[in-house]
Structure formats: structure tokens, C-alpha cells
PyMOL commands that place a pseudoatom at each C-alpha (Angstrom):
pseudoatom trace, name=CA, resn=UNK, resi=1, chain=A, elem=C, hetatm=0, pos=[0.000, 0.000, 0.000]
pseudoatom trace, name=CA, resn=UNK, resi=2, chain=A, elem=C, hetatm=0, pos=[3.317, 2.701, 0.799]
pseudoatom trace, name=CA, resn=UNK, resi=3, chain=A, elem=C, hetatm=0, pos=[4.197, 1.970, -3.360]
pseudoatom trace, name=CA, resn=UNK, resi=4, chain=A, elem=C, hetatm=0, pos=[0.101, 3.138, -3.763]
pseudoatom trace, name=CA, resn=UNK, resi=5, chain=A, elem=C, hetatm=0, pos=[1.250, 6.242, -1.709]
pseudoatom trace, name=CA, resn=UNK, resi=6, chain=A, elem=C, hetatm=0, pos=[4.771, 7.058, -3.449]
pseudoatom trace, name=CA, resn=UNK, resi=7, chain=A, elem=C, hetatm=0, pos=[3.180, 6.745, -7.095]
pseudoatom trace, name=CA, resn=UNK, resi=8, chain=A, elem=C, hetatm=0, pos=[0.186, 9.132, -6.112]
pseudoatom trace, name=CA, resn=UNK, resi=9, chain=A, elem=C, hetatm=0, pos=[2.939, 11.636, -5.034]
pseudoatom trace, name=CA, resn=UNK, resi=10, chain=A, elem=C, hetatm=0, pos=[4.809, 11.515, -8.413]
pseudoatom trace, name=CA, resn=UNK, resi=11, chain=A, elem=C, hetatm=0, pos=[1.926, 12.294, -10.064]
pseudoatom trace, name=CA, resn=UNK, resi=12, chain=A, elem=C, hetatm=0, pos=[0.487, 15.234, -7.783]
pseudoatom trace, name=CA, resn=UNK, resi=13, chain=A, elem=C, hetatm=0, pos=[0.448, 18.819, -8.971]
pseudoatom trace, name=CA, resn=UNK, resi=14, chain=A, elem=C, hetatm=0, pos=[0.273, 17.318, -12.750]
pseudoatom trace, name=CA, resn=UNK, resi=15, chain=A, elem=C, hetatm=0, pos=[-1.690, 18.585, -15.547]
pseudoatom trace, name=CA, resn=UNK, resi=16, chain=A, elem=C, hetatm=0, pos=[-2.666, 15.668, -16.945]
pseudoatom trace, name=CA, resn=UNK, resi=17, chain=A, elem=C, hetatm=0, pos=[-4.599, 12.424, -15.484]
pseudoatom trace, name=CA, resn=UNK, resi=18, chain=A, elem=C, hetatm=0, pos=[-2.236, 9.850, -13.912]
pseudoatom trace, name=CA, resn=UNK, resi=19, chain=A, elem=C, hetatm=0, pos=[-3.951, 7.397, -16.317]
pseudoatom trace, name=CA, resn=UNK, resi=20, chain=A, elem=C, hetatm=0, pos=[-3.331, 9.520, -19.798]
pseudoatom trace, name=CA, resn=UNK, resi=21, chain=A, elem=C, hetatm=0, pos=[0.559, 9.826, -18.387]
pseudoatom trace, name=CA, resn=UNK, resi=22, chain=A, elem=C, hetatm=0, pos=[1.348, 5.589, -18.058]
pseudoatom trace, name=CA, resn=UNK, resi=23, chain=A, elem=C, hetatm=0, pos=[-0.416, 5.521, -20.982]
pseudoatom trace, name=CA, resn=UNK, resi=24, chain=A, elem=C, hetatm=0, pos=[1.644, 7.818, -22.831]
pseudoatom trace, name=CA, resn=UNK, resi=25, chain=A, elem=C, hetatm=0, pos=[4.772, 6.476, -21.483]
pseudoatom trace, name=CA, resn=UNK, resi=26, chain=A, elem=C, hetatm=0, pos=[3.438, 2.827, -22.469]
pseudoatom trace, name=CA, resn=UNK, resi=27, chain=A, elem=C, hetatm=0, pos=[2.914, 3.660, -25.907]
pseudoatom trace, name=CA, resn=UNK, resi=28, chain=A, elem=C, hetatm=0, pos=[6.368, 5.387, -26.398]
pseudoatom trace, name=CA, resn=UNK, resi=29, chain=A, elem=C, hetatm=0, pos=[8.415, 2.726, -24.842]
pseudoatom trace, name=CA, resn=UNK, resi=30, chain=A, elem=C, hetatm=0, pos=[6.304, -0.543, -26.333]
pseudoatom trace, name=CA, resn=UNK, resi=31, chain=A, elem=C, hetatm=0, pos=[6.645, 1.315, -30.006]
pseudoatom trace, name=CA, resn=UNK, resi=32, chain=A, elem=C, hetatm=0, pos=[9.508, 3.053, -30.459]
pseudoatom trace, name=CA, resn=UNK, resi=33, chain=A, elem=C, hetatm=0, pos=[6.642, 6.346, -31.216]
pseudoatom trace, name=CA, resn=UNK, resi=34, chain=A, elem=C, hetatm=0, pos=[8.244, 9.722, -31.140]
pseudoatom trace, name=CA, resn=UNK, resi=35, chain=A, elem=C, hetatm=0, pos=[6.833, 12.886, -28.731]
pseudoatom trace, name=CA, resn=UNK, resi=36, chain=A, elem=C, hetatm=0, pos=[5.555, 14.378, -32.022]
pseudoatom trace, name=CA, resn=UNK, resi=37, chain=A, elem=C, hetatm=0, pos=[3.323, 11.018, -32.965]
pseudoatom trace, name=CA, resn=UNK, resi=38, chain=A, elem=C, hetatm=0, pos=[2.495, 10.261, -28.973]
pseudoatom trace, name=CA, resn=UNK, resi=39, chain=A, elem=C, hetatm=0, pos=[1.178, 14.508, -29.067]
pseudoatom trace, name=CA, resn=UNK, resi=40, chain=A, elem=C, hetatm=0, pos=[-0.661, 13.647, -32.300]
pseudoatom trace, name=CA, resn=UNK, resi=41, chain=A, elem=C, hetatm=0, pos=[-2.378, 10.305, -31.203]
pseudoatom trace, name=CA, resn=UNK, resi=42, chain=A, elem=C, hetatm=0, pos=[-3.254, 12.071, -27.994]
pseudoatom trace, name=CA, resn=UNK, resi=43, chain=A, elem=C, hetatm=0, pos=[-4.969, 14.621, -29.563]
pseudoatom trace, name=CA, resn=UNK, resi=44, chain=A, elem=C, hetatm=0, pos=[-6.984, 12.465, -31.575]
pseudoatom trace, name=CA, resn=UNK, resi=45, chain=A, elem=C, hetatm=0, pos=[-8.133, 10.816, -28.298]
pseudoatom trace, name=CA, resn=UNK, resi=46, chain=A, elem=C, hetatm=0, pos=[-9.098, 13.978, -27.121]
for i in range(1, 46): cmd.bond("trace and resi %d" % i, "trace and resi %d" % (i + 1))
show_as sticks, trace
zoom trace
């Protein structure tokens, strides 16, 4: 439950969703995407 704590407090103060950041991060180490293709997909998303 203290990891549960320590994650929450990396994220805090963040302007984006904990959720949209892993995801982000996910995509751009599973694929090899660039920051430009990762902004553009997110945008799509919304």
C-alpha cells in the first residue's frame, strides 16, 4: 500500500490524469513512437 502512496505523489500537482501519463509512457516505450506522434495520437483521443 506505501508503493500506492509514493506513485500518487509523483503524479500530484500534474496537468494531466495519472492514467493519460502511463499511458503515454506505455505507448512510447512498447513502439519506439516519437513525442511528435504520442502529441498527435493524444490529440486524436481527445
Amino acid at each position: 500500500m506505501s508503493k500506492l502512496k509514493s506513485l500518487d505523489g509523483l503524479f500530484a500537482g500534474r496537468h494531466f490524469d495519472r492514467d493519460v501519463i502511463i499511458l503515454c509512457v506505455r505507448l512510447y516505450l512498447r513502439y519506439k513512437l516519437s513525442l511528435r506522434d504520442l502529441v498527435e495520437m493524444m490529440a486524436e483521443r481527445g
